[in-house]
DOLUMZA-474033 format. One record per residue (C-alpha): residue number from 0; z, x, y. Coordinates in pm, 1 decimal, always signed. Each point is the difference from the previous one (the first is absolute). Layout:
% DOLUMZA-474033
NODE	num	zz	xx	yy
NODE	NUM	Z	X	Y
...
This chain:
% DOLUMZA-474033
NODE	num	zz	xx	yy
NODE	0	-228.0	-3503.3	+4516.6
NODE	1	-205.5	-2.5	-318.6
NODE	2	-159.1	+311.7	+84.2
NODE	3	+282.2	+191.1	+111.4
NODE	4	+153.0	-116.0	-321.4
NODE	5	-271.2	+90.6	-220.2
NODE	6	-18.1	+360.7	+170.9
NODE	7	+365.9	+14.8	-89.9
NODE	8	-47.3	-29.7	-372.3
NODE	9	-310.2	+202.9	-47.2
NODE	10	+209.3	+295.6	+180.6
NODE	11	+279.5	-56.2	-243.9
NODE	12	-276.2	+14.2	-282.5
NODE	13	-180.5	+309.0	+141.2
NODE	14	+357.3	+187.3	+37.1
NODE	15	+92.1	-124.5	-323.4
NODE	16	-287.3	+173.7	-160.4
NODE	17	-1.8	+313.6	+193.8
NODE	18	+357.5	+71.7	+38.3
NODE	19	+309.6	-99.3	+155.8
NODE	20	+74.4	-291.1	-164.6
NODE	21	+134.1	+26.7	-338.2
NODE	22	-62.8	-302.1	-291.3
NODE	23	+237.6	+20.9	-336.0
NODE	24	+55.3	+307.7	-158.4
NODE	25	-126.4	-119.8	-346.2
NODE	26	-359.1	-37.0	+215.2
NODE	27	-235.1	+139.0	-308.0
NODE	28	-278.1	+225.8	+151.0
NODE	29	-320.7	-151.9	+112.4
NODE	30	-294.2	+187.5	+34.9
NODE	31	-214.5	+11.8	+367.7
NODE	32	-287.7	+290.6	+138.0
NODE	33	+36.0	+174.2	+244.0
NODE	34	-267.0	+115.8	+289.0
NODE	35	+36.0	+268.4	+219.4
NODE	36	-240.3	-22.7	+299.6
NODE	37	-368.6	-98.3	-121.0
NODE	38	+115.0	+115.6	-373.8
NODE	39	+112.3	-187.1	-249.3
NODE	40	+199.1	+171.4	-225.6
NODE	41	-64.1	+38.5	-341.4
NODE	42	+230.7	+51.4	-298.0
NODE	43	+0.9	+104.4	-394.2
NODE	44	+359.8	-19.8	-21.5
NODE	45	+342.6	-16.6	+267.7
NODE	46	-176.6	-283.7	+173.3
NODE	47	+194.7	-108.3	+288.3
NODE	48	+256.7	-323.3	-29.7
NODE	49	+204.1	-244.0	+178.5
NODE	50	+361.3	-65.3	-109.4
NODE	51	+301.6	-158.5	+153.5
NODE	52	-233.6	-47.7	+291.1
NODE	53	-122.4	+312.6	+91.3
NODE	54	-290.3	+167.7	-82.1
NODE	55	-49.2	+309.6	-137.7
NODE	56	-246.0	+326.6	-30.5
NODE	57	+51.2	+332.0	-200.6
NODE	58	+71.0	+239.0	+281.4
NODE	59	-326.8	+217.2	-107.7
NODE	60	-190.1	-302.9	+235.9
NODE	61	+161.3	+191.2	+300.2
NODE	62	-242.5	+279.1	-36.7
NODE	63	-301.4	-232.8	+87.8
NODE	64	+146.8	-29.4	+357.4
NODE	65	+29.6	+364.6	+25.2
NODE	66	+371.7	+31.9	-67.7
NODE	67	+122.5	+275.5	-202.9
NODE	68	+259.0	+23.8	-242.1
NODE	69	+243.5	+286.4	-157.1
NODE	70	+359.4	-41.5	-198.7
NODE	71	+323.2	+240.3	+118.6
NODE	72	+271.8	-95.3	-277.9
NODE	73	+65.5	-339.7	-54.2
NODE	74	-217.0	-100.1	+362.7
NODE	75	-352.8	-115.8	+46.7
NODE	76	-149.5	+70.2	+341.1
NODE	77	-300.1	-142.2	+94.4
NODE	78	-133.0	+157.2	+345.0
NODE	79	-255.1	-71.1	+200.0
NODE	80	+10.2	+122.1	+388.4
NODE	81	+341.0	-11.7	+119.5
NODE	82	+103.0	-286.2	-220.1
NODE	83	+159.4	+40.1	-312.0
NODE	84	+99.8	-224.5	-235.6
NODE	85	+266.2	+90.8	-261.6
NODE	86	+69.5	-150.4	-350.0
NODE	87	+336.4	+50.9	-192.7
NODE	88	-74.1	+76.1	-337.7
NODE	89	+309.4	-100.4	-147.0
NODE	90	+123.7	-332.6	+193.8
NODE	91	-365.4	-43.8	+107.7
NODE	92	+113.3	-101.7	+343.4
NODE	93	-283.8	+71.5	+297.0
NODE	94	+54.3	+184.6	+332.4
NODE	95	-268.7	-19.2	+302.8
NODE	96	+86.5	+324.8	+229.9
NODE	97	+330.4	+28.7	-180.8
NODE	98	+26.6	-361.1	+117.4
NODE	99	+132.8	-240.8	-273.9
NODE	100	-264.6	-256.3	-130.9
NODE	101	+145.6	-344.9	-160.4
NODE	102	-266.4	-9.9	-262.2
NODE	103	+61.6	+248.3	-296.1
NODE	104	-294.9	+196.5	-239.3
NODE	105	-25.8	-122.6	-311.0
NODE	106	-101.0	+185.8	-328.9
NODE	107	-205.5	-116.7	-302.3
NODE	108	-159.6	+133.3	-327.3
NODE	109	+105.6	+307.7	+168.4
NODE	110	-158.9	-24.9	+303.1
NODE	111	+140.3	-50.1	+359.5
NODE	112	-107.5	-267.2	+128.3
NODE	113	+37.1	-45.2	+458.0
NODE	114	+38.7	-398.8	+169.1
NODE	115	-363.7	+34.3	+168.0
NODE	116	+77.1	-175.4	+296.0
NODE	117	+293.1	+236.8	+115.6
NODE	118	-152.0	+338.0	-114.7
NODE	119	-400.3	-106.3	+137.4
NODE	120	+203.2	-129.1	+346.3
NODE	121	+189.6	+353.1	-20.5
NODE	122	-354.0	+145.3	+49.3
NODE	123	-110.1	-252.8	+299.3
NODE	124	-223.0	-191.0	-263.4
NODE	125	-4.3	-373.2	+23.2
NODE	126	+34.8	-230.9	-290.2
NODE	127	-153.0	-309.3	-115.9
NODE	128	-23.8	-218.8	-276.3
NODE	129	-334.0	-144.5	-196.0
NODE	130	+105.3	-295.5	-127.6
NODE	131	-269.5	-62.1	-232.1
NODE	132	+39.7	+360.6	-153.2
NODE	133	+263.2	-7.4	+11.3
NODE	134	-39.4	+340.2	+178.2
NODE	135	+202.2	+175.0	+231.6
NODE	136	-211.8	+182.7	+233.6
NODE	137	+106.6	+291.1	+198.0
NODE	138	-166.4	+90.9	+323.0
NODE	139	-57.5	+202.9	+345.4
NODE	140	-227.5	+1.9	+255.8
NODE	141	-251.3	+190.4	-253.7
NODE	142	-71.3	-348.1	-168.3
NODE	143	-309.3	-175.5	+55.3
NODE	144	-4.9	-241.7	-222.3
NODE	145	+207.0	-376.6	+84.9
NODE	146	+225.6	-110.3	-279.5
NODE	147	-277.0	-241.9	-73.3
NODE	148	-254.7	+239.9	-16.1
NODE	149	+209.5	+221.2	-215.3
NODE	150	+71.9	-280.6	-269.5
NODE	151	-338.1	-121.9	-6.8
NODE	152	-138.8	+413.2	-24.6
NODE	153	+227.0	+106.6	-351.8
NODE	154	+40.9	-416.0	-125.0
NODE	155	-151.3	+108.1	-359.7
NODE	156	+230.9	+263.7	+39.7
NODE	157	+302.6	-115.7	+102.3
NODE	158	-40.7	-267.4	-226.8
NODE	159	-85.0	+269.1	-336.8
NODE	160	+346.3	+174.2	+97.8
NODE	161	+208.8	-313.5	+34.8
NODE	162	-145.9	-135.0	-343.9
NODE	163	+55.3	+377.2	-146.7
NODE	164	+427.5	+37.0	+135.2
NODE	165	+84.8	-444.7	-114.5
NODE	166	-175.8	-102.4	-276.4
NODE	167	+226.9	+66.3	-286.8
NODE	168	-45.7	+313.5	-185.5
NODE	169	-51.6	-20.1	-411.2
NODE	170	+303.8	+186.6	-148.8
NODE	171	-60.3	+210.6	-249.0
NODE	172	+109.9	-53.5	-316.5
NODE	173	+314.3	+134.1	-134.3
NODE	174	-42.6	+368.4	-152.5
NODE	175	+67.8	-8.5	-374.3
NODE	176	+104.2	+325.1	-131.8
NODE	177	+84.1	+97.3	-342.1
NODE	178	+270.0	+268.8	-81.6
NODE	179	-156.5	+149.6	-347.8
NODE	180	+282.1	+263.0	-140.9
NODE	181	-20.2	+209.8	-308.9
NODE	182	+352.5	+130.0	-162.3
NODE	183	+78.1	+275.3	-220.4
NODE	184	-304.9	+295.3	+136.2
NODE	185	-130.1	+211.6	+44.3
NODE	186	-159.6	+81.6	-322.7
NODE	187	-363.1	+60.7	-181.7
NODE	188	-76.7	-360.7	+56.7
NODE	189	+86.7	+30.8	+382.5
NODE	190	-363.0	+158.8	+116.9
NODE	191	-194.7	-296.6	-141.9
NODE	192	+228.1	-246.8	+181.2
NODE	193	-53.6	+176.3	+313.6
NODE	194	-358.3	+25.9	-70.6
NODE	195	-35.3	-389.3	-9.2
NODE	196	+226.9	-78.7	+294.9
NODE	197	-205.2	+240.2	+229.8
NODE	198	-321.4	-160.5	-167.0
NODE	199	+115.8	-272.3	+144.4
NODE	200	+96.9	+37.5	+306.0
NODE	201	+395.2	-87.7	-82.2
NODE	202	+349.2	+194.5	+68.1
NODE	203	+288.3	-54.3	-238.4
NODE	204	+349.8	+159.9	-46.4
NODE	205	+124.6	+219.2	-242.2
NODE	206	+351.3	-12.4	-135.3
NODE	207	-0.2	+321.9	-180.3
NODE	208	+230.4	+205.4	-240.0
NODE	209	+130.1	+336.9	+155.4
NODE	210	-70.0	+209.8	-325.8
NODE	211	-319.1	-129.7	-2.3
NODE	212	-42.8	+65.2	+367.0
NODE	213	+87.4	+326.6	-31.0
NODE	214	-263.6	+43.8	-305.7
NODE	215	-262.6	-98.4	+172.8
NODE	216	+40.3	+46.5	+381.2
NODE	217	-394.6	+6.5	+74.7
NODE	218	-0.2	-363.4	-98.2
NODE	219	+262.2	-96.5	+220.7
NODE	220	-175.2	+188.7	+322.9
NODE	221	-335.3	-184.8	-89.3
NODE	222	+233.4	-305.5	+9.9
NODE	223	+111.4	+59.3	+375.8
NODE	224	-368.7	+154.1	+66.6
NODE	225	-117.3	-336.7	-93.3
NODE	226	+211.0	-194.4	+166.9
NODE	227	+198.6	-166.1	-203.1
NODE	228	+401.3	-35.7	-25.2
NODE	229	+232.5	+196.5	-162.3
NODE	230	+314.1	-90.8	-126.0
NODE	231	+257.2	+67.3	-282.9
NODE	232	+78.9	-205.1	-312.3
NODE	233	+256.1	+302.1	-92.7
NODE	234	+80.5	+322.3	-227.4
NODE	235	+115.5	-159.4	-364.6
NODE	236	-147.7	-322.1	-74.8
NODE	237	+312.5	-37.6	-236.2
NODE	238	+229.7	-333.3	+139.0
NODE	239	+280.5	+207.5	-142.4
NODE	240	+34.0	+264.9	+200.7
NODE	241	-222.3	-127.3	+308.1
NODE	242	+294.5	-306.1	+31.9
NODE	243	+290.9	+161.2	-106.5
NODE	244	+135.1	-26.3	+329.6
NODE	245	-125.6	-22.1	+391.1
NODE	246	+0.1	+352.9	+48.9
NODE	247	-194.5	+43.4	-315.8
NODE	248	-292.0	-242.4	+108.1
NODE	249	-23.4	+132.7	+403.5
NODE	250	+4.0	+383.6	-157.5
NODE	251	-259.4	-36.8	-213.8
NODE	252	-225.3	-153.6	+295.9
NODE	253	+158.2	+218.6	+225.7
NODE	254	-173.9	+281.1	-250.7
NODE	255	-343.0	-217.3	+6.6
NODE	256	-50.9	-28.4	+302.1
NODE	257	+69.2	+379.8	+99.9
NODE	258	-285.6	+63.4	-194.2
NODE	259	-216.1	-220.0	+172.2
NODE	260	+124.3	+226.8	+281.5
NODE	261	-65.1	+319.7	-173.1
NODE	262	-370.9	-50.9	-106.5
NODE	263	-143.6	-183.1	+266.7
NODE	264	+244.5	-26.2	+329.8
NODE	265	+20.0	-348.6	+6.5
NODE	266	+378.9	-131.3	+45.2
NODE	267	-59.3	-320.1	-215.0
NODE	268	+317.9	-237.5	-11.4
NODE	269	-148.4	-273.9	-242.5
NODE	270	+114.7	-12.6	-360.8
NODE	271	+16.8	-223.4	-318.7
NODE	272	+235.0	+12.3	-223.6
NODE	273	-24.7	+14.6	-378.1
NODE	274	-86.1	-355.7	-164.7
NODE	275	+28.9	-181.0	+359.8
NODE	276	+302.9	-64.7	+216.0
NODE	277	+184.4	-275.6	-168.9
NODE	278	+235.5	+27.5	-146.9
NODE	279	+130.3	+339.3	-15.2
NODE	280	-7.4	+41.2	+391.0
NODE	281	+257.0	-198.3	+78.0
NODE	282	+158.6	+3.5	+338.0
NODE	283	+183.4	+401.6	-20.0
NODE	284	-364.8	+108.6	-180.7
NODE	285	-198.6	-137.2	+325.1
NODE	286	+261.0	+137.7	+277.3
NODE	287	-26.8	+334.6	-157.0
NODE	288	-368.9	-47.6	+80.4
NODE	289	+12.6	-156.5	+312.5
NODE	290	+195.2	+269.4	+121.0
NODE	291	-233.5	+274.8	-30.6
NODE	292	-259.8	-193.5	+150.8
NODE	293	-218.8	-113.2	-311.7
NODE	294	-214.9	-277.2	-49.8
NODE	295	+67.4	-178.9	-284.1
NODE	296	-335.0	-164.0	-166.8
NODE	297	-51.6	-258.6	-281.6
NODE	298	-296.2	-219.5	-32.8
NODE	299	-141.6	-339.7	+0.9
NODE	300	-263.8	-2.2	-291.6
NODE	301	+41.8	+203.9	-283.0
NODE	302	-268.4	+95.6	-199.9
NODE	303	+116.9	+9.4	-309.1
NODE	304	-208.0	+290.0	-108.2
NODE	305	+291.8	+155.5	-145.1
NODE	306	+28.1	-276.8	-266.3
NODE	307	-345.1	-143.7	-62.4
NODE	308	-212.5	+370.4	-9.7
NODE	309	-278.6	-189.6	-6.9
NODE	310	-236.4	+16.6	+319.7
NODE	311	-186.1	-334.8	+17.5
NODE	312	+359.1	-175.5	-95.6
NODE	313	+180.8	+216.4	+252.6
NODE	314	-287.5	-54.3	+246.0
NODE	315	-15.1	-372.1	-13.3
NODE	316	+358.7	-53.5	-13.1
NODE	317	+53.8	+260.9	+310.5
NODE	318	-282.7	-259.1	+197.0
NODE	319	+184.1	-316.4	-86.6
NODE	320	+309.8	+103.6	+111.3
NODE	321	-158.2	+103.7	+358.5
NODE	322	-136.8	-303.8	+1.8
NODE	323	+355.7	-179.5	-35.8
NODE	324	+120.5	+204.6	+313.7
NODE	325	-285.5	-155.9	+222.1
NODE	326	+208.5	-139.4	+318.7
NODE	327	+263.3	+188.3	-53.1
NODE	328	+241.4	+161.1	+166.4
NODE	329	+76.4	+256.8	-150.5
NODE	330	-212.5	+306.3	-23.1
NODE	331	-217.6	+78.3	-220.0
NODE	332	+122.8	+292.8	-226.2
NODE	333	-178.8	+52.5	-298.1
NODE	334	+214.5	+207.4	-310.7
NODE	335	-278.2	+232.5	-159.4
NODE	336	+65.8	+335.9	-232.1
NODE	337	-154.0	+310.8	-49.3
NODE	338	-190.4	-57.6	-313.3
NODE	339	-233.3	+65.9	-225.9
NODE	340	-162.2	-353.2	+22.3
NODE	341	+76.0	-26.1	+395.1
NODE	342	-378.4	+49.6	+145.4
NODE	343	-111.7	-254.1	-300.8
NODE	344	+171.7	-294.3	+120.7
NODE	345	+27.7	+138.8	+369.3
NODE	346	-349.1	-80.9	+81.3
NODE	347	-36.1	-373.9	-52.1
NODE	348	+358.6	-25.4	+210.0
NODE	349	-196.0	+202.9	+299.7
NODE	350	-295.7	-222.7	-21.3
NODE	351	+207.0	-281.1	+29.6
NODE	352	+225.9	+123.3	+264.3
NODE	353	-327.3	+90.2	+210.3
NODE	354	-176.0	-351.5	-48.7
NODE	355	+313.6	-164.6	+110.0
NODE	356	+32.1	+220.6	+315.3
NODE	357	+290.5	+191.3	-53.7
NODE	358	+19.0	+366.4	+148.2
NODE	359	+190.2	+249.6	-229.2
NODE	360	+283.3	+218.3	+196.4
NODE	361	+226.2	+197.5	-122.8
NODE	362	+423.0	-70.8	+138.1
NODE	363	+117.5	+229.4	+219.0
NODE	364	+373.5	+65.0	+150.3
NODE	365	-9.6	-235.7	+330.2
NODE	366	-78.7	-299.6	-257.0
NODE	367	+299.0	-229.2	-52.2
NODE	368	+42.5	+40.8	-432.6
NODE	369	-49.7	-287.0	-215.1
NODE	370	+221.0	+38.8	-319.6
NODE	371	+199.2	-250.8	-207.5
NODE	372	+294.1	-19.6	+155.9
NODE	373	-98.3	-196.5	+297.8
């Protein structure tokens, strides 16, 4: 009675693990090897798994058995002699000779992923299970080798590739990126600037002036040759007549960005408006905006260059205030002009950004805008 009852439970364990019996869905995926004959199988990456109960194999481990594969719209046929086994692509659901299977394909990190026992079984393999792999091992009459024999053969193995797919994996620290942006360009001064950012191995935006643009249009294409953004900061400069009303404001970087267009075919939608957001956009100012599309950009540390014109004062205040936004959430958009003075303090606030391992990358349009007014 023992024995029968012991023979029970290890063949509820064994279907457990190969199939057929299904354990919670919120099962997280564990990892087990997989040998097919007197191989064991070894992976770099889409290393098989066992979830909800069943284990699974990326389907590419068919072609060791000599089963081939092709794709005919949203179906997956594997073939081998007059069987065929057919995947679903879209429900994922499996069919043995157009035969219904209960166990469904799975697929992960982009990869389809077949229940070993029922597709190996499909192919009139056998399947067994290692416990001290774990490893499910696959199998014909070709194999030689006893389960025993098999374990004992790739052990260092086995053991390298179970240690490799469960210990936990160091994440890598968050990405810091800093957003450097220079308003009121292009102009003499604009050259140098670019100079020192590609010195340095760092992309920043532009939020340029359309007359200006239109002066000096070579500037602007080294700009986009270079990889950095391009954006608008308007036509006037003048608060007067840039926000005497929302049609006034969206024209004028309507106007902007066209030449953006014009000179180097780029269809920028990010602009800044003159002297920040708040608080002449208010709410009619912002639709007017919103409704052509444009990305509305302020900025988290302002350099101040403007009022100190003084480059190791500008420099050391633009540094401490990058150090205040450590941790947080909000991106880091640095407020920098086009000016005579720029590359003098601009150095020591690359140095800095470097040795604290920020990258330097310019917006773009599929960036969500940071501005004031949120």
């Amino acid at each position: 009675m023992v024995k029968k009852l012991g023979a029970v439970v290890m063949a509820a364990v064994l279907l457990c693990i190969f199939g057929g019996v299904k354990a919670d869905a919120a099962e997280s995926k564990t990892y087990i090897g997989l040998g097919i004959n007197d191989r064991f199988m070894e992976y770099t990456t889409h290393a098989p798994f066992t979830q909800n109960g069943i284990s699974y194999a990326s389907s590419s481990y068919l072609s060791f058995m000599g089963v081939k594969s092709s794709t005919s719209g949203n179906t997956k046929v594997f073939t081998k002699g007059t069987t065929k086994l057919t995947v679903d692509l879209t429900t994922y659901s499996m069919k043995l000779n157009n035969k219904a299977l209960s166990t469904k394909a799975v697929m992960h990190n982009r990869t389809l992923y077949l229940p070993i026992r029922q597709s190996s079984t499909a192919f009139g393999y056998t399947v067994s299970y290692i416990k001290s792999g774990p490893v499910v091992r696959v199998k014909n009459s070709s194999a030689k080798l006893t389960d025993t024999q098999f374990y004992t053969k790739y052990k260092s193995a086995i053991s390298a590739q179970r240690t490799k797919f469960t210990q936990p994996q160091q994440q890598p620290a968050p990405t810091k990126i800093a957003y450097l942006t220079f308003d009121d360009g292009p102009n003499v001064y604009t050259a140098s600037i670019l100079n020192m950012l590609q010195k340095n191995g760092a992309k920043a935006t532009f939020f340029m002036m359309k007359p200006s643009m239109d002066r000096m249009p070579s500037i602007v294409k080294r700009m986009k040759n270079e990889g950095h953004g391009l954006a608008c900061h308007g036509v006037t400069h003048d608060k007067s007549k840039f926000y005497r009303s929302p049609s006034s404001a969206e024209q004028e970087m309507t106007s902007c960005l066209a030449s953006i267009r014009s000179i180097t075919g780029v269809s920028s939608k990010l602009i800044r408006t003159p002297y920040g957001s708040k608080p002449n956009m208010t709410q009619a100012y912002r639709q007017a905006m919103y409704d052509k599309g444009y990305k509305m950009w302020d900025w988290t540390v302002d350099s101040l260059d403007w009022k100190y014109r003084h480059a190791p004062t500008t420099a050391n205040h633009t540094i401490s205030e990058i150090k205040k936004m450590e941790g947080s959430k909000k991106p880091l958009v640095i407020l920098m002009h086009d000016r005579v003075d720029t590359t003098d303090y601009l150095q020591p606030v690359l140095n800095y950004l470097k040795k604290s391992g920020y990258q330097m990358k310019p917006l773009d349009n599929s960036m969500k805008p940071y501005n004031f007014w949120q």
